[in-house]
C-alpha positions as CSV (number, residue, x, y, z in Angstrom):
1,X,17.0,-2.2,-6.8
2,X,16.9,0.7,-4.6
3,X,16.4,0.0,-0.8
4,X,12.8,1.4,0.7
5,X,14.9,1.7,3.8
6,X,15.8,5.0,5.4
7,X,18.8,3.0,7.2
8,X,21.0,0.1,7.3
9,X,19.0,-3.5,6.7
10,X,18.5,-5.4,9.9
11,X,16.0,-7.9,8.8
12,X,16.8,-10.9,7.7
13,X,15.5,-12.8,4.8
14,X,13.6,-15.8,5.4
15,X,16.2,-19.0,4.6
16,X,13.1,-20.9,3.4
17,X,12.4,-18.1,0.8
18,X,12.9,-18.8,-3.0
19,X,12.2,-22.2,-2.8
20,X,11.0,-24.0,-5.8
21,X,9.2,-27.1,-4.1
22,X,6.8,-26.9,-1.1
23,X,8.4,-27.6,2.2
24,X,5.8,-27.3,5.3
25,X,6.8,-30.7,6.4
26,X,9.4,-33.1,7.0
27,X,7.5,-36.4,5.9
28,X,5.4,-36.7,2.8
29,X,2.8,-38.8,4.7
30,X,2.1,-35.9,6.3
31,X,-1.3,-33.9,5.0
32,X,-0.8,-30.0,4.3
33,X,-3.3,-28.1,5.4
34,X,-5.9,-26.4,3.1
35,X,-4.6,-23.0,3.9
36,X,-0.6,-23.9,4.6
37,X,0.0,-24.5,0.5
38,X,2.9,-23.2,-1.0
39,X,3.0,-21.9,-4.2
40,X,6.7,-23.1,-6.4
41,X,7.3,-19.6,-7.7
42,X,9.7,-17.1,-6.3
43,X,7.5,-14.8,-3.9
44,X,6.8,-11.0,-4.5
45,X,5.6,-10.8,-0.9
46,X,5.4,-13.2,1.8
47,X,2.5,-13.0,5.2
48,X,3.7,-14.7,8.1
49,X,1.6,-14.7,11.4
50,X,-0.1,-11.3,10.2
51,X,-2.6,-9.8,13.0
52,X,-4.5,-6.7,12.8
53,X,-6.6,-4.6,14.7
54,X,-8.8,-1.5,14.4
55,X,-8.4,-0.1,18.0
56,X,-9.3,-2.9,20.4
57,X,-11.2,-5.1,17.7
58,X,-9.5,-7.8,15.8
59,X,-10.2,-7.8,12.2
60,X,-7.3,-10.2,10.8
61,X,-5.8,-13.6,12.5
62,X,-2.7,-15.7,12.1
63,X,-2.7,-14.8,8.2
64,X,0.3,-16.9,6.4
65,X,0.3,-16.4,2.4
66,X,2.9,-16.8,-0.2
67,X,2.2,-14.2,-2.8
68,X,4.3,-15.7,-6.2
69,X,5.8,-13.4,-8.3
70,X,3.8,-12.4,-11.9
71,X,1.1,-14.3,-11.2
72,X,-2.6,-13.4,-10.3
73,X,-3.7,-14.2,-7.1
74,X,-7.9,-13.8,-6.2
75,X,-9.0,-13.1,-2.4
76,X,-12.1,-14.3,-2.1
77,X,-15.0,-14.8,0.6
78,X,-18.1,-13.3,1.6
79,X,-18.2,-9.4,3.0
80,X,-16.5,-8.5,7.1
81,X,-13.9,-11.5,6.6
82,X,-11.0,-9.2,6.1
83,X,-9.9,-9.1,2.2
84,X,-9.9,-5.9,2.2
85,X,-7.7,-5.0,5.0
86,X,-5.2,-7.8,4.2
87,X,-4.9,-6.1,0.8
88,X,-4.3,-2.6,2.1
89,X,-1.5,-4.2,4.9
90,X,0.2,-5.4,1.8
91,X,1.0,-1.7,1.1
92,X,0.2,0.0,4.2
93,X,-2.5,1.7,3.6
94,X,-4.1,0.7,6.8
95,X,-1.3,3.3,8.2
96,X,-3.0,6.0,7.0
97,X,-6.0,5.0,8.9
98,X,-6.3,6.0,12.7
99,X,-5.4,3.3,15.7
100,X,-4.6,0.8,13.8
101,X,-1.6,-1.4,14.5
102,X,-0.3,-4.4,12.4
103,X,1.6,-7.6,14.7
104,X,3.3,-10.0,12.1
105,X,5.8,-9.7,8.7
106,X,5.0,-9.0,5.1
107,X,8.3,-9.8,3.8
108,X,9.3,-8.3,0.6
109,X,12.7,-8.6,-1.1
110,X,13.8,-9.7,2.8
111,X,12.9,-6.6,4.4
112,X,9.5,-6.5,7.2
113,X,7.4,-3.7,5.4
114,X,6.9,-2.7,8.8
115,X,9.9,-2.5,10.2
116,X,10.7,0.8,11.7
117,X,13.2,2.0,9.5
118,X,11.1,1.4,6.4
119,X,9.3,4.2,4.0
120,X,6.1,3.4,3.5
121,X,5.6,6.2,1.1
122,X,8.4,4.2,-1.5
123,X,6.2,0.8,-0.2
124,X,3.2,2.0,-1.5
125,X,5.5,3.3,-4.9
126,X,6.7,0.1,-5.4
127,X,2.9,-2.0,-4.2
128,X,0.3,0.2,-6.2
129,X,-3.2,0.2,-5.6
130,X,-6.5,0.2,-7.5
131,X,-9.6,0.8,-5.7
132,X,-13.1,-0.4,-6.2
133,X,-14.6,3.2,-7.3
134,X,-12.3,5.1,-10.5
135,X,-11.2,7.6,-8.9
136,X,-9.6,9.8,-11.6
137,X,-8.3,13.3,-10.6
138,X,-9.7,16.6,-11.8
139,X,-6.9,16.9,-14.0
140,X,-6.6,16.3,-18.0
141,X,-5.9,12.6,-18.9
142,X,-2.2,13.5,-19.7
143,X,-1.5,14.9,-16.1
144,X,-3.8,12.1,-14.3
145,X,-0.9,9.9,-15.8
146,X,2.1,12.1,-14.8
147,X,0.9,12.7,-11.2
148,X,2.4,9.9,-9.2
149,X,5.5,10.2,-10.9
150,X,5.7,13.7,-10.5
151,X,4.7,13.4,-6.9
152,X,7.8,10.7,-6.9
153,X,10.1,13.0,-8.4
154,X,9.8,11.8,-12.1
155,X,12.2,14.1,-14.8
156,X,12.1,12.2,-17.8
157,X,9.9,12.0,-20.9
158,X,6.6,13.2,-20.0
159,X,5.6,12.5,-23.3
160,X,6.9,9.1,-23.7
161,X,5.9,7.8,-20.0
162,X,1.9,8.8,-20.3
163,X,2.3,7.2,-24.0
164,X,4.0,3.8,-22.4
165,X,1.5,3.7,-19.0
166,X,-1.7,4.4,-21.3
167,X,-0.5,1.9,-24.1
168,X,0.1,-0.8,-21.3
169,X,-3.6,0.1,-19.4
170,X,-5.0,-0.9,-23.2
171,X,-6.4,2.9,-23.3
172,X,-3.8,4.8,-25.7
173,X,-6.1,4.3,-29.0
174,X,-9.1,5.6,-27.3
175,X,-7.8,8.7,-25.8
176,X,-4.6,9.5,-28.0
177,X,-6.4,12.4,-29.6
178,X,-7.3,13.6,-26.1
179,X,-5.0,14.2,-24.0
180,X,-6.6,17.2,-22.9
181,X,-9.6,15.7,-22.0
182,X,-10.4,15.9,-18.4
183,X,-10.6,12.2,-17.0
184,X,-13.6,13.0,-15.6
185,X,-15.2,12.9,-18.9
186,X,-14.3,9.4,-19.5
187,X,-16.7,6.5,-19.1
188,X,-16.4,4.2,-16.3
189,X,-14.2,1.5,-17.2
190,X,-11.5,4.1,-19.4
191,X,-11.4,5.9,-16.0
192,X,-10.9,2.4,-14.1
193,X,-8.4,1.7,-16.9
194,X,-6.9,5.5,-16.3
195,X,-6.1,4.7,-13.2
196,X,-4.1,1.9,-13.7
197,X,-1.9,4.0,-16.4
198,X,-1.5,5.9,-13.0
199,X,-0.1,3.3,-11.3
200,X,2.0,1.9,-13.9
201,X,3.3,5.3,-14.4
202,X,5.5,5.1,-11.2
203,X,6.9,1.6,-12.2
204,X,5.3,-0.8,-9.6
205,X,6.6,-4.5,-8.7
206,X,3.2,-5.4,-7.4
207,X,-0.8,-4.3,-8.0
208,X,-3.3,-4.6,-5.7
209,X,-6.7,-4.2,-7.2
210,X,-9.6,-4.0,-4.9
211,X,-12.8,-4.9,-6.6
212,X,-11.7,-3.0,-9.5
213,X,-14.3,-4.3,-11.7
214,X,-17.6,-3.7,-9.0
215,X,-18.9,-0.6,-10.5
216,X,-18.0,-1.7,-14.3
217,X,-20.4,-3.1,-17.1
218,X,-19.8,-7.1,-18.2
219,X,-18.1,-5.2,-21.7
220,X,-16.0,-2.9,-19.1
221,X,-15.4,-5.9,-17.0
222,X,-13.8,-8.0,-19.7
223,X,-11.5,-5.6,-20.8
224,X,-10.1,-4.7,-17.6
225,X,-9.8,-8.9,-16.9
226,X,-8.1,-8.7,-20.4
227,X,-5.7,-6.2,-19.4
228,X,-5.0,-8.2,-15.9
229,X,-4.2,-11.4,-18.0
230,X,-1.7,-8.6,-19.8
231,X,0.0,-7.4,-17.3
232,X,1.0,-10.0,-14.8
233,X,3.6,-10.9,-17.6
234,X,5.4,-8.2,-16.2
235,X,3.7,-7.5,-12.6
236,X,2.2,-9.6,-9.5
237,X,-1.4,-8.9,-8.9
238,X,-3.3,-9.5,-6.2
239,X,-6.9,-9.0,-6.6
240,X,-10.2,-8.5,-4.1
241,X,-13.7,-10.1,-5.4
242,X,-16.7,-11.3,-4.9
243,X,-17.5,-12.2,-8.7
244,X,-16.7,-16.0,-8.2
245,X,-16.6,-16.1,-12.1
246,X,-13.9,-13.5,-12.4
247,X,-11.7,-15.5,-9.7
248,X,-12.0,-18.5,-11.9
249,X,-11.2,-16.6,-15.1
250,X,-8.5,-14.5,-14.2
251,X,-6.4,-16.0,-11.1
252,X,-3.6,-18.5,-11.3
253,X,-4.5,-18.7,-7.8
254,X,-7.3,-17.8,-4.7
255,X,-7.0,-17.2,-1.3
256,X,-11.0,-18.3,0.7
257,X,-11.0,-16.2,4.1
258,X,-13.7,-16.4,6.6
259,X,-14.4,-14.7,10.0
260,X,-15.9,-16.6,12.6
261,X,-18.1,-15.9,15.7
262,X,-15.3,-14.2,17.2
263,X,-14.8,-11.6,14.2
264,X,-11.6,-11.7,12.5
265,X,-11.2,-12.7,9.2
266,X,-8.9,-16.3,9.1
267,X,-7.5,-17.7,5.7
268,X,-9.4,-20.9,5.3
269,X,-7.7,-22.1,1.9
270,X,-5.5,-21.3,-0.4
271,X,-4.2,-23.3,-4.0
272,X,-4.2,-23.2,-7.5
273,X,-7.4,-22.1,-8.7
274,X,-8.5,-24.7,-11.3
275,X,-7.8,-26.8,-8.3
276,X,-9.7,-25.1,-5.3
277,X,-12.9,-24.5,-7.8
278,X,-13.3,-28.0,-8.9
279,X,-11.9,-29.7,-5.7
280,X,-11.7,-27.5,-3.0
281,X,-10.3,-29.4,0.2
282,X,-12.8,-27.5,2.6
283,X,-15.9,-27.7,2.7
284,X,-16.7,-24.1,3.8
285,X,-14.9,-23.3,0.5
286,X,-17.0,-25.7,-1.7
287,X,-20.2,-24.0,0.1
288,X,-19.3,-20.3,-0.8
289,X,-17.9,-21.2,-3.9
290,X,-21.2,-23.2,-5.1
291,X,-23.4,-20.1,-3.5
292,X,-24.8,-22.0,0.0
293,X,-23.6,-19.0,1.6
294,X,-21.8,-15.6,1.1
């Protein structure tokens, strides 16, 4: 795999990483925390003691998550506690947004996405993103499918690459006829589905989907939770809701965050999700999760 570094590595992999078995303490008496689990996969990206700010105001706290690879993970909790801006540290694109600073690792592959010598143009190349509104360009279907790779320096197979990246969003039969088409003239959940033959198009490790089904109909909806259970064979997903429902169908596992009275969001819980939606260990999860608040 090629390095997203501009220079020679100087970060250090976590020893603990790659792990099969849980390890956040030395005696088994000892109770885990509800947000300190540890998945058994290999991780795509691992949080440790993430902080971030919008100018002076604290918006994320001490965030520590384990994303495992190909699996779907669900952030979850009511609106202000930071999902959102967790899911666009993953790829930076909080960096695009003025005063902003990030304290804190997201470590991928060993490397600290934010460490100085890293691209975050090839970070956000290799962490796609799908966002809450399609937002399909003015462009035929064909070239809305090309233009990240093009944008990346793509020379191969025009042809075959839209082909592969529309087959794989589960959108090829409908629109094979018409290429041409502007993507504009789509419906709502082909577009949403358009845009994630976008991202696939420049070969992604990991997709972050940020309430991708919101503005979709329950038919739309399904698919696109059809396609999800698809594609985590071959990509990690993490995933921004507040369809409870769609957590518990599509997620291997959910992250609850909160903010308090002081503001910033806080991860409150974190497991399997069978296990967090029919036994969650905190209470403030089992209220937002049965609807007392949220």
């Amino acid at each position: 795999m090629a390095d997203i570094r501009t220079r020679a590595p100087e970060v250090a992999a976590d020893p603990s990483e790659g792990s099969s078995t849980p390890s956040p303490t030395t005696s088994s008496a000892t109770v885990v925390p509800a947000n300190a689990y540890q998945p058994p996969e290999d991780a795509a990206l691992t949080v440790r003691g993430l902080d971030f700010f919008y100018g002076k105001k604290q918006a994320l706290k001490g965030i520590d998550i384990k994303f495992p690879r190909q699996k779907i993970t669900a952030l979850i909790g009511p609106s202000g506690c930071g999902k959102s801006t967790l899911l666009r540290c993953l790829n930076r694109m909080n960096d695009l947004i003025d005063d902003t600073h990030v304290d804190g690792v997201i470590d991928y592959h060993g490397v600290n996405l934010y460490d100085s010598k890293v691209d975050p143009v090839e970070v956000r190349r290799r962490i796609g993103m799908v966002f809450q509104k399609p937002n399909p360009f003015p462009k035929s279907i064909y070239d809305n499918v090309l233009f990240g790779a093009k944008v990346n320096g793509f020379k191969g197979d025009g042809d075959e690459l839209v082909e592969r990246s529309l087959r794989q969003a589960a959108l090829w039969d409908e629109v094979k006829d018409d290429l041409k088409k502007s993507g504009l003239a789509l419906s709502g959940g082909q577009q949403q589905r358009l845009c994630i033959a976008r991202a696939l198009a420049v070969e992604p490790e990991i997709i972050l989907m940020d309430e991708p089904c919101s503005a979709l109909d329950p038919i739309a909806t399904l698919k696109i939770e059809e396609l999800m259970r698809e594609l985590k064979e071959q990509y990690t997903i993490i995933i921004v809701t507040h369809n409870m429902q769609q957590a518990a169908r599509v997620s291997d596992y959910t992250a609850f965050m909160l903010a308090g009275e002081a503001g910033y969001g806080e991860l409150v819980e974190y497991g399997p999700t069978d296990e967090m939606f029919t036994n969650p260990r905190e209470k403030r999860t089992e209220d937002y999760i049965t609807g007392r608040f949220g």
